[in-house]
Each structure stands twice: as structure tokens, then as C-alpha cells.
PDB file of N, CA, C and O in Angstrom, chain B, residues numbered from 101:
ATOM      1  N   UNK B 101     -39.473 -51.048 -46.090  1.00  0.00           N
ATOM      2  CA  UNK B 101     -40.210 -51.524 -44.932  1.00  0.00           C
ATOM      3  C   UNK B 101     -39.722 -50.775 -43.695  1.00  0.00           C
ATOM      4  O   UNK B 101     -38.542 -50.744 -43.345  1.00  0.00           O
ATOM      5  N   UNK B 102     -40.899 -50.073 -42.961  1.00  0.00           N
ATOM      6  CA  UNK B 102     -40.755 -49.763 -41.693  1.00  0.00           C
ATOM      7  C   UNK B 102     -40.264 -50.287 -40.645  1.00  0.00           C
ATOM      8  O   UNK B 102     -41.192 -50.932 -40.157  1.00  0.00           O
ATOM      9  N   UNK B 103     -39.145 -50.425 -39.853  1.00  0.00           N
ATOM     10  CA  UNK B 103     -39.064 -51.257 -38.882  1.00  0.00           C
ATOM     11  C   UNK B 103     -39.015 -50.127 -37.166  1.00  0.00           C
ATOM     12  O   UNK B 103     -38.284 -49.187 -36.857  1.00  0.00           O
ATOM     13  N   UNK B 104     -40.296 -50.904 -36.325  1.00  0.00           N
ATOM     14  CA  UNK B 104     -41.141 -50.118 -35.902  1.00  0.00           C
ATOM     15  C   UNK B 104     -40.096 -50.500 -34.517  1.00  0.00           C
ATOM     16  O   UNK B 104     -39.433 -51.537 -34.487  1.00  0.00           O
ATOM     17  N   UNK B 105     -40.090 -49.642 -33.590  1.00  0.00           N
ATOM     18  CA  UNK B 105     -39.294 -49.636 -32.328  1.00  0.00           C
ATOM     19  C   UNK B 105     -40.342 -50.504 -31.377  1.00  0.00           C
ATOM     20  O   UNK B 105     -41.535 -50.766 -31.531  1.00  0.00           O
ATOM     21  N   UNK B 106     -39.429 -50.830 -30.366  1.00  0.00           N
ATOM     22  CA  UNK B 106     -40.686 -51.827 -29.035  1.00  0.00           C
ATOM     23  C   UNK B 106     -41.035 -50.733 -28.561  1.00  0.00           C
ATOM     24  O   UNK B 106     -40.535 -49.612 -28.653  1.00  0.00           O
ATOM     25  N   UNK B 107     -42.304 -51.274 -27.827  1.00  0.00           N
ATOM     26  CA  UNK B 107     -43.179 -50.693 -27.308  1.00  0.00           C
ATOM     27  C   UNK B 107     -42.570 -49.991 -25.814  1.00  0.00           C
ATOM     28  O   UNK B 107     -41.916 -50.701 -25.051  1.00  0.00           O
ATOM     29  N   UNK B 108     -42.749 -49.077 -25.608  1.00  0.00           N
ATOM     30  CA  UNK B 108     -42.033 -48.333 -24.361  1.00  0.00           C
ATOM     31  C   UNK B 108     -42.853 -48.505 -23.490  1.00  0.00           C
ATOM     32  O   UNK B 108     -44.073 -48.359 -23.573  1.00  0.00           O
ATOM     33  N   UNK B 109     -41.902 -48.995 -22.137  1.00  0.00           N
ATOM     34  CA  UNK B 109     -42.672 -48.851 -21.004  1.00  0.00           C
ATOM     35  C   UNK B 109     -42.358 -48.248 -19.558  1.00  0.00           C
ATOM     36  O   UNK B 109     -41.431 -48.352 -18.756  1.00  0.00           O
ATOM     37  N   UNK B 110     -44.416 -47.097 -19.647  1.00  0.00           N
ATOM     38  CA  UNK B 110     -44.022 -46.304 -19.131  1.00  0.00           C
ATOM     39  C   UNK B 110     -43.061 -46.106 -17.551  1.00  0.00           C
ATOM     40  O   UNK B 110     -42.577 -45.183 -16.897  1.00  0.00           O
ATOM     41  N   UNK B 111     -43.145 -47.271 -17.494  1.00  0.00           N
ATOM     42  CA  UNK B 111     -42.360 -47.264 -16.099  1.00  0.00           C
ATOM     43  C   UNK B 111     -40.786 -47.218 -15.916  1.00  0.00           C
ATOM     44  O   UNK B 111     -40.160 -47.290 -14.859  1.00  0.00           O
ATOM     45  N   UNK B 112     -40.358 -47.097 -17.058  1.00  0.00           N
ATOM     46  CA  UNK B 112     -38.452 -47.438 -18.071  1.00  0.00           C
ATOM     47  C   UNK B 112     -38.587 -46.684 -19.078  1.00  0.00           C
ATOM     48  O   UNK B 112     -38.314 -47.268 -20.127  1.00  0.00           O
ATOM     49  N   UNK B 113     -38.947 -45.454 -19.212  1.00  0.00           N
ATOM     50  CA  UNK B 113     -38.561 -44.866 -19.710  1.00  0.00           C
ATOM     51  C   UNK B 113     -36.811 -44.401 -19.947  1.00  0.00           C
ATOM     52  O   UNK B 113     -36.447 -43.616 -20.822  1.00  0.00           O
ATOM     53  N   UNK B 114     -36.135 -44.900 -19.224  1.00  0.00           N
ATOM     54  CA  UNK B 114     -34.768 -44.550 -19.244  1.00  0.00           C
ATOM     55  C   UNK B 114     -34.165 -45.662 -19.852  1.00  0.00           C
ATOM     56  O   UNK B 114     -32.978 -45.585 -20.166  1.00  0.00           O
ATOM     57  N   UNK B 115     -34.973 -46.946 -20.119  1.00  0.00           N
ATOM     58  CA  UNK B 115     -33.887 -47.997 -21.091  1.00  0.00           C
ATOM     59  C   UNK B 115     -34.731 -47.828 -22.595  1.00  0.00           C
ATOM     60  O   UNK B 115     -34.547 -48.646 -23.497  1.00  0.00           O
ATOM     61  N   UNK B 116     -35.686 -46.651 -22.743  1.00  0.00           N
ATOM     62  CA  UNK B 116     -35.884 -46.365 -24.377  1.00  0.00           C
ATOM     63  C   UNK B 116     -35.129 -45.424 -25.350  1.00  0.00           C
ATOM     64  O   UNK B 116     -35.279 -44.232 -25.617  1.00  0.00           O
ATOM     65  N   UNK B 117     -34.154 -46.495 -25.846  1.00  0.00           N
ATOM     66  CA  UNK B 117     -33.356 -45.735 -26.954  1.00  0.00           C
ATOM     67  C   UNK B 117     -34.242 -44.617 -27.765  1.00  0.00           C
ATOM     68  O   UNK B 117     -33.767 -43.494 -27.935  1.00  0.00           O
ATOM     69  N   UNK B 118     -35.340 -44.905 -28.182  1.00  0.00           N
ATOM     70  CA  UNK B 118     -35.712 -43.853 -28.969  1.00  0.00           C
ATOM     71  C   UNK B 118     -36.445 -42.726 -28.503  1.00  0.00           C
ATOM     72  O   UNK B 118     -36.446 -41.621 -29.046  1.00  0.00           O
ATOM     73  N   UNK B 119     -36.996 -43.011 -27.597  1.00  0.00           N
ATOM     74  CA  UNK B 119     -37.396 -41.657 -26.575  1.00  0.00           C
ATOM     75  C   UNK B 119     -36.489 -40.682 -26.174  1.00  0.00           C
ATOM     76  O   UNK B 119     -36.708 -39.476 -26.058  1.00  0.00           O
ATOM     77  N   UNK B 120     -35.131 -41.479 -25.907  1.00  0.00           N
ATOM     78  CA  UNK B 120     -34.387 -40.926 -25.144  1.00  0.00           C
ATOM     79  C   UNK B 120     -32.947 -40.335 -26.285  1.00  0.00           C
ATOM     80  O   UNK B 120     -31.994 -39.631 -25.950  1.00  0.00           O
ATOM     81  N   UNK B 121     -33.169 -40.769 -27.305  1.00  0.00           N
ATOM     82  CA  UNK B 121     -33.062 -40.308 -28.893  1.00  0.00           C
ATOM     83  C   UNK B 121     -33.550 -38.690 -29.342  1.00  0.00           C
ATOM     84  O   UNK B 121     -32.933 -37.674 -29.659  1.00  0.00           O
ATOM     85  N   UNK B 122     -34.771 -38.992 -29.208  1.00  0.00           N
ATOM     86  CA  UNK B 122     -35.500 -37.764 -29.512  1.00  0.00           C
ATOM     87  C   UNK B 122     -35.719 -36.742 -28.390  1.00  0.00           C
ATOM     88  O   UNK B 122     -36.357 -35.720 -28.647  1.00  0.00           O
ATOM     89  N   UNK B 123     -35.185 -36.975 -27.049  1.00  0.00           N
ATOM     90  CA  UNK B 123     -35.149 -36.288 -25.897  1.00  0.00           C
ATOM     91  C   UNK B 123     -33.664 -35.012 -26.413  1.00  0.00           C
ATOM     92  O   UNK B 123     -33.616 -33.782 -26.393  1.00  0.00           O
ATOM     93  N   UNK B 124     -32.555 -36.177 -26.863  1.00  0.00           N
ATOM     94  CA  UNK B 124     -31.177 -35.626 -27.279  1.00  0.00           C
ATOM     95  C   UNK B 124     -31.574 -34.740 -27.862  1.00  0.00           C
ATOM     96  O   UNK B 124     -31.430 -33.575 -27.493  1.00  0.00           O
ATOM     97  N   UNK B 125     -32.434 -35.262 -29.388  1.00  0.00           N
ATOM     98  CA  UNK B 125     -32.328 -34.645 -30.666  1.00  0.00           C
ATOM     99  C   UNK B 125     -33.087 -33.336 -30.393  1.00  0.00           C
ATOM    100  O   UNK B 125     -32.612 -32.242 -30.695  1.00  0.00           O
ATOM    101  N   UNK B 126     -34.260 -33.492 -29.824  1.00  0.00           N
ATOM    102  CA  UNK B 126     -35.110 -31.486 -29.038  1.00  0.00           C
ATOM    103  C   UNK B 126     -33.855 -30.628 -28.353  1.00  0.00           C
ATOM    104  O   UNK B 126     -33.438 -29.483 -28.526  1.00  0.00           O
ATOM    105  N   UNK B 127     -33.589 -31.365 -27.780  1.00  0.00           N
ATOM    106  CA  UNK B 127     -32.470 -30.718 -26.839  1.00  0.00           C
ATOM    107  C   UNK B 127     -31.350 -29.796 -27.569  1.00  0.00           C
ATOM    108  O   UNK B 127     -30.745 -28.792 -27.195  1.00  0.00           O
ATOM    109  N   UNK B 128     -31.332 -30.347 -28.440  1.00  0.00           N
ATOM    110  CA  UNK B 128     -30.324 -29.873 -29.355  1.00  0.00           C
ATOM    111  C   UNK B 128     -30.427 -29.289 -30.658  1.00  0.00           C
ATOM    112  O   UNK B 128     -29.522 -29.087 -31.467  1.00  0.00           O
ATOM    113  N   UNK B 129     -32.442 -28.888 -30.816  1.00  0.00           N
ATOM    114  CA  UNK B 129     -32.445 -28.017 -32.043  1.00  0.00           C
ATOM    115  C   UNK B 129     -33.138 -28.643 -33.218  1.00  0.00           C
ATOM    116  O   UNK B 129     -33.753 -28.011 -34.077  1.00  0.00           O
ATOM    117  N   UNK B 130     -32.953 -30.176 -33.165  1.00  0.00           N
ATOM    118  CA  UNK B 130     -32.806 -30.937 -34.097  1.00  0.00           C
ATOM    119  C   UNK B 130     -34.501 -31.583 -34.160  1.00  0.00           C
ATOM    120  O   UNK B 130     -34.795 -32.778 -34.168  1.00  0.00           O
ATOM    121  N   UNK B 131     -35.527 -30.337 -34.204  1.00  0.00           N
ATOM    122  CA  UNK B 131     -36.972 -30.708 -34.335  1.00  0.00           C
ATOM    123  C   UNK B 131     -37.494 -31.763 -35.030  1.00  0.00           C
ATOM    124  O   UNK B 131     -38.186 -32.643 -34.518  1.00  0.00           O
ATOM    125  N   UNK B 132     -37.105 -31.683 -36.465  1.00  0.00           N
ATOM    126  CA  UNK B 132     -37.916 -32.469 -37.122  1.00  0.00           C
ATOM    127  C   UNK B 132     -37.427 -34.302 -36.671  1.00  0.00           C
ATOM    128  O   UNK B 132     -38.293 -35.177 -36.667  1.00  0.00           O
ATOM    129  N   UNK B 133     -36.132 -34.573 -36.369  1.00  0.00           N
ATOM    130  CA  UNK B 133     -35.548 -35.603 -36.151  1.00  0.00           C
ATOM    131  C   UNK B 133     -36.164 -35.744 -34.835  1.00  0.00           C
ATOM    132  O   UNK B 133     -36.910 -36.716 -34.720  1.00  0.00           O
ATOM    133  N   UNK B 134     -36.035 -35.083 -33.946  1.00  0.00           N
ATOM    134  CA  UNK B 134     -36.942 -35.886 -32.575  1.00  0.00           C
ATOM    135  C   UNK B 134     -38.179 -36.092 -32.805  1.00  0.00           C
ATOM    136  O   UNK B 134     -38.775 -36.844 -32.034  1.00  0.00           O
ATOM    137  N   UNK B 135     -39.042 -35.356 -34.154  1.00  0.00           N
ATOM    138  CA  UNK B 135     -40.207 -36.086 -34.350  1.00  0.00           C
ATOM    139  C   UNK B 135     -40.161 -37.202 -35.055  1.00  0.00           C
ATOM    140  O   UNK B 135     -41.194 -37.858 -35.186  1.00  0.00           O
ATOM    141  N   UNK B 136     -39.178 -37.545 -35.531  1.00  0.00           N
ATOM    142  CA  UNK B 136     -39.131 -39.072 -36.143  1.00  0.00           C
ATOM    143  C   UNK B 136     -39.327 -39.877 -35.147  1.00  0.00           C
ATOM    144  O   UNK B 136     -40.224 -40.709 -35.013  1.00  0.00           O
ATOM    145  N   UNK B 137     -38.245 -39.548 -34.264  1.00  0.00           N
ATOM    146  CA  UNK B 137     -37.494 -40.273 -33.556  1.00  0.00           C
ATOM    147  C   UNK B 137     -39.026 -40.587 -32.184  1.00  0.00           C
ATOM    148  O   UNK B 137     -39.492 -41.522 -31.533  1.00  0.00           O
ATOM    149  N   UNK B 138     -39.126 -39.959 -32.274  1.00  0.00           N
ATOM    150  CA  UNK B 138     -40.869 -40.067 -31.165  1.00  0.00           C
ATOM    151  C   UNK B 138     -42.210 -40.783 -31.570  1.00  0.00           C
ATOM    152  O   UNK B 138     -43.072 -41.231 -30.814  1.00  0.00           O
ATOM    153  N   UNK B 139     -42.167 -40.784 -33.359  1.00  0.00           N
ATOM    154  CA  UNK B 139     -43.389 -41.266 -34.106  1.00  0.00           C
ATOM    155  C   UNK B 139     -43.594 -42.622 -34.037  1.00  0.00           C
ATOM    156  O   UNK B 139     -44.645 -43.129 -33.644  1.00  0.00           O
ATOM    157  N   UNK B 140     -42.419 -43.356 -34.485  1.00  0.00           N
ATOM    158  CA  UNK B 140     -42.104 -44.383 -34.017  1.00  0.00           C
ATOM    159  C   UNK B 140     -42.864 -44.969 -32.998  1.00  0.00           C
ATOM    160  O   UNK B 140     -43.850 -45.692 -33.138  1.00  0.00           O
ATOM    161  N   UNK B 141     -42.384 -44.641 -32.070  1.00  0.00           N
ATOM    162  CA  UNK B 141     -43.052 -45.069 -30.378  1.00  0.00           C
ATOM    163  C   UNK B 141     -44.845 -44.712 -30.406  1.00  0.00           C
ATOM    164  O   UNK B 141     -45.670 -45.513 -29.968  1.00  0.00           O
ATOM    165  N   UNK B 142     -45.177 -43.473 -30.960  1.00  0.00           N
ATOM    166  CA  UNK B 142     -46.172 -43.185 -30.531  1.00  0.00           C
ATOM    167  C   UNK B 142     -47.379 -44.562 -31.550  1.00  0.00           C
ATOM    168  O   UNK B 142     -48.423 -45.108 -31.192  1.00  0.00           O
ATOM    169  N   UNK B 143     -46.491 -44.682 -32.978  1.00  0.00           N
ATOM    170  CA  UNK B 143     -47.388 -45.647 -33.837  1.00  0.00           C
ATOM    171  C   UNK B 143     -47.420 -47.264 -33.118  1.00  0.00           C
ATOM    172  O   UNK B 143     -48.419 -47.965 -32.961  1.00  0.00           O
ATOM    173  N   UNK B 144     -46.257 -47.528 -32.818  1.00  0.00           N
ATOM    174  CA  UNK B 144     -46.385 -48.656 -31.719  1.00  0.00           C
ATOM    175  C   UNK B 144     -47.469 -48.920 -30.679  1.00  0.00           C
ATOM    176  O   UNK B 144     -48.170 -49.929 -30.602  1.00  0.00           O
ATOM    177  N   UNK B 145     -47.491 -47.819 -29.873  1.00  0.00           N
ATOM    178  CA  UNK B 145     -48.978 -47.363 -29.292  1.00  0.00           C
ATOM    179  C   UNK B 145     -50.061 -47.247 -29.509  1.00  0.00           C
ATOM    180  O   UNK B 145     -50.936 -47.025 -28.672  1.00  0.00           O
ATOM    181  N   UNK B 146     -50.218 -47.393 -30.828  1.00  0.00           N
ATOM    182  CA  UNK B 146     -51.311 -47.786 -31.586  1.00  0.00           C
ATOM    183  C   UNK B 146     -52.391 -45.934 -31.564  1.00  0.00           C
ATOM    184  O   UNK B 146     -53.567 -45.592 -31.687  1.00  0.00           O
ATOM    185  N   UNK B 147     -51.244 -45.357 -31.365  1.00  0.00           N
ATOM    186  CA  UNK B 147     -51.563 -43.597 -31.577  1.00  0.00           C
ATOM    187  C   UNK B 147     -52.797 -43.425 -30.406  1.00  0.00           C
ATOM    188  O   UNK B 147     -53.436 -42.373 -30.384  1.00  0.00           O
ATOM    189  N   UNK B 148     -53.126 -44.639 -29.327  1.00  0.00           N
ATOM    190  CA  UNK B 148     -54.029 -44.027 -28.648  1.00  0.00           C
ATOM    191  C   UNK B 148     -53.840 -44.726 -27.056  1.00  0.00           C
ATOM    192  O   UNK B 148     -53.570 -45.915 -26.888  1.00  0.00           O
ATOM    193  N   UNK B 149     -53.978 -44.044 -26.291  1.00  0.00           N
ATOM    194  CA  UNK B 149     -54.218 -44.416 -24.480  1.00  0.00           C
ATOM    195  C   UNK B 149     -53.254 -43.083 -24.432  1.00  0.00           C
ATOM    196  O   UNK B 149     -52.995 -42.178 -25.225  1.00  0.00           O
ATOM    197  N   UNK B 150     -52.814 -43.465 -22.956  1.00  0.00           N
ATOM    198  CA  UNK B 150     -51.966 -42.215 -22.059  1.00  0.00           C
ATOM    199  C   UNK B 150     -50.740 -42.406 -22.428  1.00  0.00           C
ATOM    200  O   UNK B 150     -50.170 -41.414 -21.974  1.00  0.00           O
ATOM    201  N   UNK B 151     -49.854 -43.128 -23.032  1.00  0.00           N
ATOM    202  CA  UNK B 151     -48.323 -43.430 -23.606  1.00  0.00           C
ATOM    203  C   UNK B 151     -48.666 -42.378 -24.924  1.00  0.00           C
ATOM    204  O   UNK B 151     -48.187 -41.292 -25.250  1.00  0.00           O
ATOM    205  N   UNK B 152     -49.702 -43.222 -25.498  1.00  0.00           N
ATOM    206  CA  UNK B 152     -49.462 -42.062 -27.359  1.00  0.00           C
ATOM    207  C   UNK B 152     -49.919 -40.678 -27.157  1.00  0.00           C
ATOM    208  O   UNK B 152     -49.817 -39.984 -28.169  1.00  0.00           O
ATOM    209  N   UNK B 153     -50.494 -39.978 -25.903  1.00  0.00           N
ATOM    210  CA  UNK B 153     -51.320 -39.110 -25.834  1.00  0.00           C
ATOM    211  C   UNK B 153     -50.178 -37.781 -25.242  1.00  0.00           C
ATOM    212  O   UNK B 153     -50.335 -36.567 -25.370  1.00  0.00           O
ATOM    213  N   UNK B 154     -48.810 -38.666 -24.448  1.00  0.00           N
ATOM    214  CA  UNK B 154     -47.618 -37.977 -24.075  1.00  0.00           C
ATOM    215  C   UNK B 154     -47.029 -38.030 -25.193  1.00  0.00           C
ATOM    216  O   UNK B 154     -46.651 -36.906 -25.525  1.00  0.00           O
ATOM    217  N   UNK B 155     -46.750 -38.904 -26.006  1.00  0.00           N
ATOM    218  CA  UNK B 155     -45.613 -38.627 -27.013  1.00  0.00           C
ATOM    219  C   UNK B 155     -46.154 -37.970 -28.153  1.00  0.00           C
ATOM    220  O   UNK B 155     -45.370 -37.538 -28.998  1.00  0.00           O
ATOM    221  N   UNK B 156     -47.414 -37.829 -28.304  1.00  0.00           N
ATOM    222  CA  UNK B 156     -48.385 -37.006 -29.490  1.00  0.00           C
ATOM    223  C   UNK B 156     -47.623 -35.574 -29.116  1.00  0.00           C
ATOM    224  O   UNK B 156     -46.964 -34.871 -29.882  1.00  0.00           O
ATOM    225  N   UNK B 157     -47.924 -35.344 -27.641  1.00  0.00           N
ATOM    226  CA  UNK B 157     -47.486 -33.922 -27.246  1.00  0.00           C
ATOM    227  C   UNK B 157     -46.300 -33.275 -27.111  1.00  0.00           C
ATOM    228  O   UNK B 157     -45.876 -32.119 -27.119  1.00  0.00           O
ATOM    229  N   UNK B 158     -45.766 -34.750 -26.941  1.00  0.00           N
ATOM    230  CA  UNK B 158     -43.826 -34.169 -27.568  1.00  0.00           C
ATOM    231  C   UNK B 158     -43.783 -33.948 -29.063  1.00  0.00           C
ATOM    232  O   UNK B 158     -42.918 -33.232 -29.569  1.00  0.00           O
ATOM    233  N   UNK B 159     -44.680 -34.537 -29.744  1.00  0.00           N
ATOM    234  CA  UNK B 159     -44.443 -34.450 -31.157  1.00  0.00           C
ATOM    235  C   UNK B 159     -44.760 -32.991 -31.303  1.00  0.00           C
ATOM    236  O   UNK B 159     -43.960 -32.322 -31.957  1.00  0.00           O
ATOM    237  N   UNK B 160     -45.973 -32.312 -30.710  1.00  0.00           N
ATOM    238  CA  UNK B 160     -46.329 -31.159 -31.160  1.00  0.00           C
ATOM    239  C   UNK B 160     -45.411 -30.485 -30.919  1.00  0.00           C
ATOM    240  O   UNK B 160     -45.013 -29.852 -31.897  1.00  0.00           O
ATOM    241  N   UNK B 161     -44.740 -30.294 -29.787  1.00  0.00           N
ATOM    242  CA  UNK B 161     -43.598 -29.347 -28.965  1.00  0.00           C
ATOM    243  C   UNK B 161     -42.537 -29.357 -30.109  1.00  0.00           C
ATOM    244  O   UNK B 161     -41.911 -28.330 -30.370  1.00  0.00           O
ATOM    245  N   UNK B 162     -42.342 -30.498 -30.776  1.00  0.00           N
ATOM    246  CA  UNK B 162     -41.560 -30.474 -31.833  1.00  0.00           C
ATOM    247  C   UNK B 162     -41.568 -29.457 -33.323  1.00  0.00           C
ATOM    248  O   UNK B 162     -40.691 -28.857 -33.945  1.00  0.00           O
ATOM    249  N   UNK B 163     -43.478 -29.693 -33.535  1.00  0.00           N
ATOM    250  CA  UNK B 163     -44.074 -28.600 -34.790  1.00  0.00           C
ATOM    251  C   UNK B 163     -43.495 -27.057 -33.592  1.00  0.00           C
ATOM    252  O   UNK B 163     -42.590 -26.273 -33.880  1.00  0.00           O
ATOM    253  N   UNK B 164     -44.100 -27.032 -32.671  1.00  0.00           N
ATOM    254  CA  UNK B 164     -43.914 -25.438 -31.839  1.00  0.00           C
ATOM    255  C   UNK B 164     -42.227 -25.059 -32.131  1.00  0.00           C
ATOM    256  O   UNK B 164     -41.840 -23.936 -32.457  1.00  0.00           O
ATOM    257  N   UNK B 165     -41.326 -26.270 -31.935  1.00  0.00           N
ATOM    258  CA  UNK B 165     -39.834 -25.772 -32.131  1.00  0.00           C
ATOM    259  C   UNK B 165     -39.618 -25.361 -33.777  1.00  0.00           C
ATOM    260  O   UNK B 165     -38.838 -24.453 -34.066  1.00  0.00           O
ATOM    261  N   UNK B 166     -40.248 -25.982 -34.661  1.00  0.00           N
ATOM    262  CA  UNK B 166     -40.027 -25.739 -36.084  1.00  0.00           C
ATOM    263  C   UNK B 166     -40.542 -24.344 -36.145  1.00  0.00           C
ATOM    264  O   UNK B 166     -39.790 -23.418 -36.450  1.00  0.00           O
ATOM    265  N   UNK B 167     -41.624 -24.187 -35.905  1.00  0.00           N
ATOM    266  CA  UNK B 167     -42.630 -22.497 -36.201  1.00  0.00           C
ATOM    267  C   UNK B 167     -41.810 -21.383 -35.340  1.00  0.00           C
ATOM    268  O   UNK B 167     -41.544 -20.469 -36.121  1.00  0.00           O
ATOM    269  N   UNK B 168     -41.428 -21.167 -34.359  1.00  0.00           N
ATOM    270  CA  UNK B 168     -40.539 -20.551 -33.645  1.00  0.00           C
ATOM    271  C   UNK B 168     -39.682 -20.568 -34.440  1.00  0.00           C
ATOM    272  O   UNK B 168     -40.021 -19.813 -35.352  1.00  0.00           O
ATOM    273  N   UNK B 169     -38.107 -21.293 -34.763  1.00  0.00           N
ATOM    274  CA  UNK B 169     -37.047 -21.173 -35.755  1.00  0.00           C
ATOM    275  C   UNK B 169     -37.674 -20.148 -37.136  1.00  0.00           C
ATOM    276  O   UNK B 169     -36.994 -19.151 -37.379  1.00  0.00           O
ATOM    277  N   UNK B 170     -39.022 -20.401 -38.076  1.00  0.00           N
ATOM    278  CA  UNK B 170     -39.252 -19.528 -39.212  1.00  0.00           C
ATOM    279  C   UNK B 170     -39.532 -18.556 -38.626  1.00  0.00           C
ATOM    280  O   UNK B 170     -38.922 -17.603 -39.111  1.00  0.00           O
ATOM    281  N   UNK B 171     -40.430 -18.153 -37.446  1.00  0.00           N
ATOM    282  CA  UNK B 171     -40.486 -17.163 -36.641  1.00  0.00           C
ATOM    283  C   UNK B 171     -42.610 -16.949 -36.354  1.00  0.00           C
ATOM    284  O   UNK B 171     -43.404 -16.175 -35.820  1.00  0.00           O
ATOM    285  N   UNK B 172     -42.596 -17.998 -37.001  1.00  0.00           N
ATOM    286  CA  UNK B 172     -44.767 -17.999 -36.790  1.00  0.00           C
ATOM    287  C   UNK B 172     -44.943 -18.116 -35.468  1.00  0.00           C
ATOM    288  O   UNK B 172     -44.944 -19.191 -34.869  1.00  0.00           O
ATOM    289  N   UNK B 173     -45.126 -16.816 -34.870  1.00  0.00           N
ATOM    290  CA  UNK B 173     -45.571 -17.232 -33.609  1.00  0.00           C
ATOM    291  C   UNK B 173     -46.954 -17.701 -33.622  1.00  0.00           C
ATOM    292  O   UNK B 173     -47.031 -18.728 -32.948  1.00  0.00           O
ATOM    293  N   UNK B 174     -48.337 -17.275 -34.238  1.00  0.00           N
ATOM    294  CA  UNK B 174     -49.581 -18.051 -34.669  1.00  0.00           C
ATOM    295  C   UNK B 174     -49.301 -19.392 -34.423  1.00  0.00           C
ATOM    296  O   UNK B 174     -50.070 -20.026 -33.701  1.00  0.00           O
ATOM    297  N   UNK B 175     -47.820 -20.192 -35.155  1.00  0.00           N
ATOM    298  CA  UNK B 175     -47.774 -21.606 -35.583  1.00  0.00           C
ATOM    299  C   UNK B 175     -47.096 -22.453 -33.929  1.00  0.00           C
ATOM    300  O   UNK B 175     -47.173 -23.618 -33.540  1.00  0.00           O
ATOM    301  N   UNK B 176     -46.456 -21.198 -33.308  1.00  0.00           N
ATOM    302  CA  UNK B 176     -45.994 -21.900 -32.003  1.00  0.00           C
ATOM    303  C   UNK B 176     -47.126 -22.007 -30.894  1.00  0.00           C
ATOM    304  O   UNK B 176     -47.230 -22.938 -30.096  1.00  0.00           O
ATOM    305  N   UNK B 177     -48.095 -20.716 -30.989  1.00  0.00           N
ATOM    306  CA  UNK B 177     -48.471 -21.026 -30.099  1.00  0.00           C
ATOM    307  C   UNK B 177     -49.801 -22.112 -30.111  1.00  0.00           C
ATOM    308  O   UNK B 177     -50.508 -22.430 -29.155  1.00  0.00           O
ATOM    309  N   UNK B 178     -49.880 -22.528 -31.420  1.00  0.00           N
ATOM    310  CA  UNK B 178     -50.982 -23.504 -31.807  1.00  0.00           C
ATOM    311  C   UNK B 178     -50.857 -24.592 -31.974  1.00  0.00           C
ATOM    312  O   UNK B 178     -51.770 -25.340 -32.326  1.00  0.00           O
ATOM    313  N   UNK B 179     -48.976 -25.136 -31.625  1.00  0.00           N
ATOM    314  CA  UNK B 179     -48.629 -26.183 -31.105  1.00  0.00           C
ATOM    315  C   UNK B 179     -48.337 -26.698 -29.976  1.00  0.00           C
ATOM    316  O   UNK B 179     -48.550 -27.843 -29.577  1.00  0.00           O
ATOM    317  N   UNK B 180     -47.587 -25.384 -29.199  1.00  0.00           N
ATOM    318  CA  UNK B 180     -47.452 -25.586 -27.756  1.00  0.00           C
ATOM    319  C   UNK B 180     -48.889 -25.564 -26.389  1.00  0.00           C
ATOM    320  O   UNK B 180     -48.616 -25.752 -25.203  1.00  0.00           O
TER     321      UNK B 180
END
């Protein structure tokens, strides 16, 4: 069983552990884990308004950091 993170709000963004999780985890290389760490939040959101529509786009920035590392630029720039 999934256990799904609270709902982030956009105005506190700085007391969301998992945003601010997956902020670390980009920061540091660690792509596929800040897309965990972001999915979370964005499925909470119910994957749609202006909250899931920012963290959709961190997710992609995340595929753009994976394709860059193998070296697809095609795959970065069709995420970023």
C-alpha cells in the first residue's frame, strides 16, 4: 500500500518535506529519486490545476537530468 504525502500548500512550500526532499535529491544528481519524491505530491493533486502542472514540470526536468547523464540530447531537450 501506497502511503500518499499531504497535500502541499502552495503558499508553504518550505514546511513540505517532500518537495523539499526532491529539491535536495535534483540538486544532487539523484534524478530518478526526486521524481519519486515529487510524484507523490503531484498524485495528491489529483495530477491536475496549477500545483500538479508545477510539479509535472519538475518531474520532467527530472526525465531531462536522466537523458543528459546517458548523453540523448533529443531526450533532454524534449523534456526540458
Amino acid at each position: 500500500e501506497t502511503v500518499l504525502p499531504p497535500l502541499p500548500d502552495p503558499d508553504d512550500w518550505h514546511v513540505s518535506h517532500d518537495y523539499l526532499r526532491g529539491i535536495d535529491l535534483f540538486n544532487a544528481g539523484y534524478y530518478w529519486e526526486a521524481h519519486e519524491a515529487w510524484e507523490g505530491l503531484w498524485t495528491v493533486c489529483g495530477r491536475t490545476g496549477p500545483i500538479a502542472v508545477f510539479l509535472q514540470a519538475l518531474i520532467a526536468l527530472t526525465a531531462a537530468g536522466l537523458k543528459l547523464r546517458v548523453g540523448n540530447a533529443f531526450g533532454v531537450t524534449a523534456h526540458a
